[in-house]
Structures are given as structure tokens and as C-alpha cells.
TIRO-2110 file (N, C-alpha, C; in Angstrom, 1 decimal):
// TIRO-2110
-21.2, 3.0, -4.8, N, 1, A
-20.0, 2.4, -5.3, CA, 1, A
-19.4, 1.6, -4.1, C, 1, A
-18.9, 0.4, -4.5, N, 2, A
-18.7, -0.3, -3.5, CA, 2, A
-17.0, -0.6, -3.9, C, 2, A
-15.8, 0.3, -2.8, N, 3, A
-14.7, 0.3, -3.5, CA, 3, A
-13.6, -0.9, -2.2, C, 3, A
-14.6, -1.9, -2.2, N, 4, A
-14.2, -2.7, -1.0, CA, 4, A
-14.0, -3.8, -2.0, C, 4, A
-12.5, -4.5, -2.2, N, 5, A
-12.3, -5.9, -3.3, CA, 5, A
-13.0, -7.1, -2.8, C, 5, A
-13.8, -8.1, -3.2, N, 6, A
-14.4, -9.0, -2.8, CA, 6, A
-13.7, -10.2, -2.2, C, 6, A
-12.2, -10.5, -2.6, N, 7, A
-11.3, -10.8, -1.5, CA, 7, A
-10.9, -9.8, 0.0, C, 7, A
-11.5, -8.9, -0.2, N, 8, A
-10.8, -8.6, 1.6, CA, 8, A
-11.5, -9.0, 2.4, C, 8, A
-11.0, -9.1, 3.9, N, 9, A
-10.8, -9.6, 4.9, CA, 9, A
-11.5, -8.5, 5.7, C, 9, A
-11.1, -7.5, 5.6, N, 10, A
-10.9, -6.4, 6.6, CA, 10, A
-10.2, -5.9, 7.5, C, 10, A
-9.3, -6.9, 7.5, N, 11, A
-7.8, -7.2, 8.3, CA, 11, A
-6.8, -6.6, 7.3, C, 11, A
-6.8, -6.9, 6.1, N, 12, A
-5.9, -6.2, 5.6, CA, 12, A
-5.3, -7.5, 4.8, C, 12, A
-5.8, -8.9, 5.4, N, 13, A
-5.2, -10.1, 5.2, CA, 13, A
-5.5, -10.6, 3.8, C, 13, A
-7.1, -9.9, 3.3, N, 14, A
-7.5, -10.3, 2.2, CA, 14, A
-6.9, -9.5, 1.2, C, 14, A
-5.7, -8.8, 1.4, N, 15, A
-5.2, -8.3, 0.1, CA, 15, A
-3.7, -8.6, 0.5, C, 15, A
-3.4, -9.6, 0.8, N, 16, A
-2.0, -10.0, 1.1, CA, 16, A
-0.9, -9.1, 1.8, C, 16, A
-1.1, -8.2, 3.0, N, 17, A
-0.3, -6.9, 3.7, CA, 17, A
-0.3, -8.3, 5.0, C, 17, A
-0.1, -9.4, 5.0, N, 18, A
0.4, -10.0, 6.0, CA, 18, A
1.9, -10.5, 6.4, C, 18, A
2.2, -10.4, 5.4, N, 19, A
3.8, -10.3, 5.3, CA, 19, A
4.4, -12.0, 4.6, C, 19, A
3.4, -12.4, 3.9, N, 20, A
3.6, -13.8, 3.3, CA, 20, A
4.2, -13.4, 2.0, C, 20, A
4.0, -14.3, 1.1, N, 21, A
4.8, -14.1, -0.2, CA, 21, A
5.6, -13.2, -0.7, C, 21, A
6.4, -13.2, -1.9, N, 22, A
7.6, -12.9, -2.3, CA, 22, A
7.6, -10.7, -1.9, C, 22, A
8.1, -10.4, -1.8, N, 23, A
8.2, -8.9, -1.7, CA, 23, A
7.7, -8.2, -3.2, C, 23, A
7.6, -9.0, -4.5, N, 24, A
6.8, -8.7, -5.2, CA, 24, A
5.2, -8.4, -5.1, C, 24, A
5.3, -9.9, -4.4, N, 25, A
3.9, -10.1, -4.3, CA, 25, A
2.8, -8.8, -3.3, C, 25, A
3.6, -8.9, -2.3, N, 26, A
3.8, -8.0, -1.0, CA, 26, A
3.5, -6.4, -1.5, C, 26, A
4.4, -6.1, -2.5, N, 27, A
4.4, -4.5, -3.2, CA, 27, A
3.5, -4.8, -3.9, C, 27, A
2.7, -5.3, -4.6, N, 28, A
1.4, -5.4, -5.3, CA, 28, A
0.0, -5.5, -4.6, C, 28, A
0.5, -6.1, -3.5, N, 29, A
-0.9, -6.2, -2.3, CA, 29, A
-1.1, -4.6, -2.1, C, 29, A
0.4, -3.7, -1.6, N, 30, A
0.2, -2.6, -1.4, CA, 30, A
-0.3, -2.2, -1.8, C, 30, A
0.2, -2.0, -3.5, N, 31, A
-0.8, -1.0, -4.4, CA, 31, A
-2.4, -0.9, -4.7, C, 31, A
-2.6, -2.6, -4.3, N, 32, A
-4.2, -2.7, -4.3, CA, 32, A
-4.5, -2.1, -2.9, C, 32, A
-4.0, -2.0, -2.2, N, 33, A
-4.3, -1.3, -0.7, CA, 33, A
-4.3, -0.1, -0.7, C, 33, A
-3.7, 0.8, -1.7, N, 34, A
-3.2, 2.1, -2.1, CA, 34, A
-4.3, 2.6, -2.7, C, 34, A
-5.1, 1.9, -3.7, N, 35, A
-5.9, 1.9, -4.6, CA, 35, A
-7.4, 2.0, -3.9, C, 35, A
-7.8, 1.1, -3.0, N, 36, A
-8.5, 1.2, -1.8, CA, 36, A
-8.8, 2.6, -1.1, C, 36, A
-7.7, 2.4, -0.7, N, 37, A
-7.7, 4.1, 0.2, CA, 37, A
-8.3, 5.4, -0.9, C, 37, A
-7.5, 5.1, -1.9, N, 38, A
-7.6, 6.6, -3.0, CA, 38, A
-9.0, 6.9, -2.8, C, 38, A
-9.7, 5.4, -3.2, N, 39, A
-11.5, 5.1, -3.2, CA, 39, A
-12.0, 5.8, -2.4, C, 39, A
-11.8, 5.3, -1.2, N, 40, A
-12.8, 5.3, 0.1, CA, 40, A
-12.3, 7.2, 0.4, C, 40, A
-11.0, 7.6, 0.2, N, 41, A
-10.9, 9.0, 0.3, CA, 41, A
-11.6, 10.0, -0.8, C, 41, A
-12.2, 9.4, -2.0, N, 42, A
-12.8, 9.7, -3.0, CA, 42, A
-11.7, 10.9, -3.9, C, 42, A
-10.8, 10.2, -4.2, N, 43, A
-9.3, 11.2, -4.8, CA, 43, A
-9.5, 9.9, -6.2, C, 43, A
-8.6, 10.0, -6.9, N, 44, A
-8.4, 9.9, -8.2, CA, 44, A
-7.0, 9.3, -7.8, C, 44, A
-6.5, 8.3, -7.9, N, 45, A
-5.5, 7.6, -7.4, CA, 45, A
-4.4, 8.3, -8.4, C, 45, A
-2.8, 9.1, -8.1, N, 46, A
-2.2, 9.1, -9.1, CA, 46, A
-1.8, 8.1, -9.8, C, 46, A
-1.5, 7.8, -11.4, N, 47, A
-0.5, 6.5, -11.8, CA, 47, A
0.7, 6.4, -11.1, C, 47, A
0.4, 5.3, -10.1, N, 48, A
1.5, 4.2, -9.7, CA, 48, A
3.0, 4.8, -11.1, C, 48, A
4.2, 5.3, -10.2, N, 49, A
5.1, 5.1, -10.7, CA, 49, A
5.7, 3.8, -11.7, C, 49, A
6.1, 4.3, -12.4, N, 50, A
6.8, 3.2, -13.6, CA, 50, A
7.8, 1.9, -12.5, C, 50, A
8.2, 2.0, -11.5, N, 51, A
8.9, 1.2, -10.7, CA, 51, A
8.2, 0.3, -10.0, C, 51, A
7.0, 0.9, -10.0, N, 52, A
6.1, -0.5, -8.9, CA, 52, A
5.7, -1.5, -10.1, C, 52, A
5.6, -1.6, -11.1, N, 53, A
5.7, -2.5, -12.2, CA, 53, A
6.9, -3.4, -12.0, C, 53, A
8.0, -2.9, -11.6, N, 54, A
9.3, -3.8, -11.9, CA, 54, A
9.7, -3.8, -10.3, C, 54, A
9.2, -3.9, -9.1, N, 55, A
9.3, -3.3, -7.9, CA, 55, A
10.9, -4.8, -7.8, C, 55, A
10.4, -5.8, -7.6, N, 56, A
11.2, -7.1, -7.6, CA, 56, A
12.5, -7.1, -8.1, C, 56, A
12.4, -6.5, -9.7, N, 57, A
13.7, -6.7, -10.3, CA, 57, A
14.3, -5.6, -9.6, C, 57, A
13.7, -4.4, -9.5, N, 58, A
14.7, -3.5, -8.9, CA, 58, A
15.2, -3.3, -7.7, C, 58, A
14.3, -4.3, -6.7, N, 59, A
14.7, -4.8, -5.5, CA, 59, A
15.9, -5.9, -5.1, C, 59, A
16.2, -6.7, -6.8, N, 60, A
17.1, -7.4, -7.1, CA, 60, A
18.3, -6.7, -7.1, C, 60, A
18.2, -5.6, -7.6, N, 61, A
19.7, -5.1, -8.5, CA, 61, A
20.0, -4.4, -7.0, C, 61, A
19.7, -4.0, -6.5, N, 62, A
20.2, -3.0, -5.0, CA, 62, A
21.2, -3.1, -4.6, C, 62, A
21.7, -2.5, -3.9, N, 63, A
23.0, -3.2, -2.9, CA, 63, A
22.1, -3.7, -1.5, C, 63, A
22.8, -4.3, -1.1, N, 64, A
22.2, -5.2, 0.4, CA, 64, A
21.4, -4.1, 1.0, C, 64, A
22.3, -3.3, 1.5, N, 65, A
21.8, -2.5, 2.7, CA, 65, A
20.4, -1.5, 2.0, C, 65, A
20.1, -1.2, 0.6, N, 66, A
19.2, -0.5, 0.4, CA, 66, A
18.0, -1.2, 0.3, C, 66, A
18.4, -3.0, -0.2, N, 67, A
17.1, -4.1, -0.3, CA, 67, A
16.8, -4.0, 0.6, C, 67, A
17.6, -4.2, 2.2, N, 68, A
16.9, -4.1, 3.3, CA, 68, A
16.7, -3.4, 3.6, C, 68, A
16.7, -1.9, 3.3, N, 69, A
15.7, -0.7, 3.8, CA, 69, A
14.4, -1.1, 3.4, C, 69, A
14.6, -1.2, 1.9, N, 70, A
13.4, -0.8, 1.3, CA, 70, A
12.1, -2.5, 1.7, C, 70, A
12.9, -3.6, 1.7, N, 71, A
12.1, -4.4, 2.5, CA, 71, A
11.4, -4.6, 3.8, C, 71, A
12.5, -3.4, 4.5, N, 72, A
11.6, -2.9, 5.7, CA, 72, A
10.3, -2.0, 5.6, C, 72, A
10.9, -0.9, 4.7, N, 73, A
9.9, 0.2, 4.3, CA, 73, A
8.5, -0.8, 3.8, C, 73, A
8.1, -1.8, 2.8, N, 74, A
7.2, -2.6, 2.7, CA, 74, A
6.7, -2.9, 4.1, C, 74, A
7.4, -3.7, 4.9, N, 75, A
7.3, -4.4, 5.9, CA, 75, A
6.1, -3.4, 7.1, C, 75, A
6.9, -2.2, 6.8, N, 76, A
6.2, -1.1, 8.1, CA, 76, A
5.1, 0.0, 7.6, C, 76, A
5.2, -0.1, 6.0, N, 77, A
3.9, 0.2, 5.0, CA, 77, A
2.6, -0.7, 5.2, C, 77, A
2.7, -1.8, 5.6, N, 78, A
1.7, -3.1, 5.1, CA, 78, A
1.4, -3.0, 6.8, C, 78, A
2.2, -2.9, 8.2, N, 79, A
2.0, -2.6, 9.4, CA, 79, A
1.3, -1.2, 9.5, C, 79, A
1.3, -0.3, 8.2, N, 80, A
0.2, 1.0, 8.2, CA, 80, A
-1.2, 1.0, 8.3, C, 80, A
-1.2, 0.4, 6.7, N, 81, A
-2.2, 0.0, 5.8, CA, 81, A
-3.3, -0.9, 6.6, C, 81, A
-2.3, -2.5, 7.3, N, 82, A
-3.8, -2.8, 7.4, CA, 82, A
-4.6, -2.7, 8.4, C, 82, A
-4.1, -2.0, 10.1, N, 83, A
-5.4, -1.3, 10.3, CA, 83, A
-5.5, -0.1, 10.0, C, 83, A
-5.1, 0.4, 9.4, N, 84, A
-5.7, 2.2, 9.1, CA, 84, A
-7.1, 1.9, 7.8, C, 84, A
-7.1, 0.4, 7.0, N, 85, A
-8.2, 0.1, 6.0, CA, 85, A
-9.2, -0.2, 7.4, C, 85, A
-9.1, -1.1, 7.8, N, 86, A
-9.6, -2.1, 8.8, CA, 86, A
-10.4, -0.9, 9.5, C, 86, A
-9.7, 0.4, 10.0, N, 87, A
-10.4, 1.4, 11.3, CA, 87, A
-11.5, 2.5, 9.7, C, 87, A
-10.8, 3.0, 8.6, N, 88, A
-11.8, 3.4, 7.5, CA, 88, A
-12.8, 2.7, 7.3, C, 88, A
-13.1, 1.3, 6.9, N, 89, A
-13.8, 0.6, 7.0, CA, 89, A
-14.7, 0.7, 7.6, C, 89, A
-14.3, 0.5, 9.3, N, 90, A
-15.4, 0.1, 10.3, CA, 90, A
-16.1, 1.7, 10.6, C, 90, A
-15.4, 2.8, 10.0, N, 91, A
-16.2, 4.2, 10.1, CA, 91, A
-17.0, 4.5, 8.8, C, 91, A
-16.9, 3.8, 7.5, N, 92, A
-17.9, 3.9, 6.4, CA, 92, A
-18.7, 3.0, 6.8, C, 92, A
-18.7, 2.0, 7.7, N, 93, A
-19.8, 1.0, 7.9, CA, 93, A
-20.8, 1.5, 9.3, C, 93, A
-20.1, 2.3, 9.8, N, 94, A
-21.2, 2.9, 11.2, CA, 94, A
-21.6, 4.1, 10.6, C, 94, A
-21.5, 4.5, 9.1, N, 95, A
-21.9, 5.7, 8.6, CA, 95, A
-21.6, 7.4, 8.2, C, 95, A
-20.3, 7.1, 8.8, N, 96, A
-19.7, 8.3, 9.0, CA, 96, A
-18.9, 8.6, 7.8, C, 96, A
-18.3, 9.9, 7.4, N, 97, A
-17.4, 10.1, 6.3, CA, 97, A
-15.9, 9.3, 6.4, C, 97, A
-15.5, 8.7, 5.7, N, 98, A
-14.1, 8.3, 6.0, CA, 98, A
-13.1, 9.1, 5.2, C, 98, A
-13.8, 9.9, 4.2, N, 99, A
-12.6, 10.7, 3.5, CA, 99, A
-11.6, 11.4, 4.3, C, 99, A
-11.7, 12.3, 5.0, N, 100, A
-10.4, 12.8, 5.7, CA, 100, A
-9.4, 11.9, 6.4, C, 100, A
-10.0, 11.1, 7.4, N, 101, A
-9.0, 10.2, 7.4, CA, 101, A
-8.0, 9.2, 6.4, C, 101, A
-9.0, 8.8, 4.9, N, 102, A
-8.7, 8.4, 4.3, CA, 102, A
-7.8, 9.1, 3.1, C, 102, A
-8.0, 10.5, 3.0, N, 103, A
-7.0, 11.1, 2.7, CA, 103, A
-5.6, 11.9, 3.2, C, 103, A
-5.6, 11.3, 4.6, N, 104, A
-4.5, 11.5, 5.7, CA, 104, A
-3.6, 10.0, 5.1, C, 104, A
-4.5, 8.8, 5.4, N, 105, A
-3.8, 7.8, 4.8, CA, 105, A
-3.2, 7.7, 3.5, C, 105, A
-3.6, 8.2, 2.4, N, 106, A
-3.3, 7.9, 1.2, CA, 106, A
-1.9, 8.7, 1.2, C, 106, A
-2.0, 9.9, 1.4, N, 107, A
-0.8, 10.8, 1.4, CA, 107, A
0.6, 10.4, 2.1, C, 107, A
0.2, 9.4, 3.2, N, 108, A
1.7, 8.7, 4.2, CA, 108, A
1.8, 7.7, 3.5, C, 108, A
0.7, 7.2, 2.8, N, 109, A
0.9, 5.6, 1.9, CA, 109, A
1.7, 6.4, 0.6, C, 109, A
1.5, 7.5, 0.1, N, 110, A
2.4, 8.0, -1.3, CA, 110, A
3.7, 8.2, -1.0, C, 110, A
3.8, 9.0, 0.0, N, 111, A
5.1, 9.1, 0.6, CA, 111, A
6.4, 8.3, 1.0, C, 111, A
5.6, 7.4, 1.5, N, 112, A
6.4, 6.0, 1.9, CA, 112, A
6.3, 4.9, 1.2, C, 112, A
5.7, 5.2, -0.3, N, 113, A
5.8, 4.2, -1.5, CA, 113, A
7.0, 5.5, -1.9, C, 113, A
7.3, 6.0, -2.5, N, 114, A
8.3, 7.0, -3.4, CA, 114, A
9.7, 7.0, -2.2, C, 114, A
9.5, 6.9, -0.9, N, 115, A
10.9, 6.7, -0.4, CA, 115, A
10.9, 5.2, -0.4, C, 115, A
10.1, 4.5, -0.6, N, 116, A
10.7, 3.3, -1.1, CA, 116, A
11.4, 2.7, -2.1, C, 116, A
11.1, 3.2, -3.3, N, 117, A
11.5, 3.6, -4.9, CA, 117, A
12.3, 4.1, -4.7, C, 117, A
12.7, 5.5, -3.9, N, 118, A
14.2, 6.0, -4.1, CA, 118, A
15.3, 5.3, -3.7, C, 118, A
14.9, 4.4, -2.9, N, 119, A
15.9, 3.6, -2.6, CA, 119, A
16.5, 2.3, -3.5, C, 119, A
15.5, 2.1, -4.7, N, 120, A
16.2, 1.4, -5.1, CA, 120, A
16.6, 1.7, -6.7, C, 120, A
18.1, 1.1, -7.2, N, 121, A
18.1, 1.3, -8.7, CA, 121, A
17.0, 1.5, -9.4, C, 121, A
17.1, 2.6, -10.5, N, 122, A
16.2, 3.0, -11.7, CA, 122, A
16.6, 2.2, -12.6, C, 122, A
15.4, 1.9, -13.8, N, 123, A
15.7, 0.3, -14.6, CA, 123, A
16.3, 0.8, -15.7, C, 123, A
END
């Protein structure tokens, strides 16, 4: 199984965790990067909470100071992600297991997707 998207980079760049487009856009790259990891850690990804669907609008409704937490929280999630894929990667490609590390990652990527969510209005 090859759980590597045919857009990536390896950088992290080919799933959009570079910090370009709308913070929609940005929380969707995540989840494909989320999605990634689950793979390569060989886990069963849980369902994506009901809020990463609406991540934008509810990033709309916030008050200031929580949009900017939680804009940071993206910001320093996608500064996780794309070398912790990038270093999995280059250890499924020299042969080695990457699940444990990739199961170290997935669990700080769940974590810090759900304190991102908490921070903002429920729809």
C-alpha cells in the first residue's frame, strides 16, 4: 500500500502545510496530513470531528483573540507535520518501521487538532 498522496512533495509542501491559502484551505491540508500519518502509523484514522468540516465558518464566528490562537495553533501544527512526514518518510524509504514514530505523531497531531476546535464556537 502506498499511503503517500501523488501530490506530495515530501516537504510537506505538496499537501499545502506551507502556510499559503485561506486557513480553510490550511485546516484541510492538515487533515490530509493527519490522514497520512494515521497510514504510515498503520492506526485506523478516527472520524475527523464534525468541526473540521466547518473549520472557516467557525473560525469566523470567534472573538479575535481565540481566531488568533487558533490561527496560530494551525500555524505551529503545519510547523509539526511537515517535517515529522518529511523525517517518516525518509525512514519508510531506508526500510525501517515508521509506525512508532508515526504513532507518536498522530497522537500530538489529535491533540492539537481538538485544542484547536476548542477554541472555537460550536455551530
Amino acid at each position: 500500500m502506498n499511503a503517500v498522496p501523488p501530490s506530495f512533495s515530501g516537504t510537506g509542501a505538496g499537501l499545502g502545510l506551507g502556510g499559503t491559502g485561506t486557513s480553510g484551505e490550511r485546516w484541510a491540508a492538515l487533515m490530509e496530513a493527519g490522514a497520512l500519518v494515521a497510514a504510515l502509523a498503520g492506526v485506523a484514522p478516527e472520524p475527523f470531528p464534525e468541526g473540521d468540516r466547518n473549520f472557516s465558518l467557525r473560525l469566523s464566528r470567534a472573538e479575535a483573540w481565540r481566531r488568533d490562537h487558533a490561527e496560530r495553533g494551525v500555524a505551529d501544527l503545519s510547523a509539526i507535520m511537515e517535517p515529522g512526514i518529511a523525517a517518516l518518510l525518509a525512514v519508510r524509504a531506508r526500510g525501517a518501521d515508521p509506525r512508532p514514530a508515526a504513532r507518536a505523531l498522530w497522537h500530538e497531531f489529535a491533540a492539537a487538532r481538538a485544542a484547536i476546535l476548542a477554541l472555537l464556537p460550536r455551530d
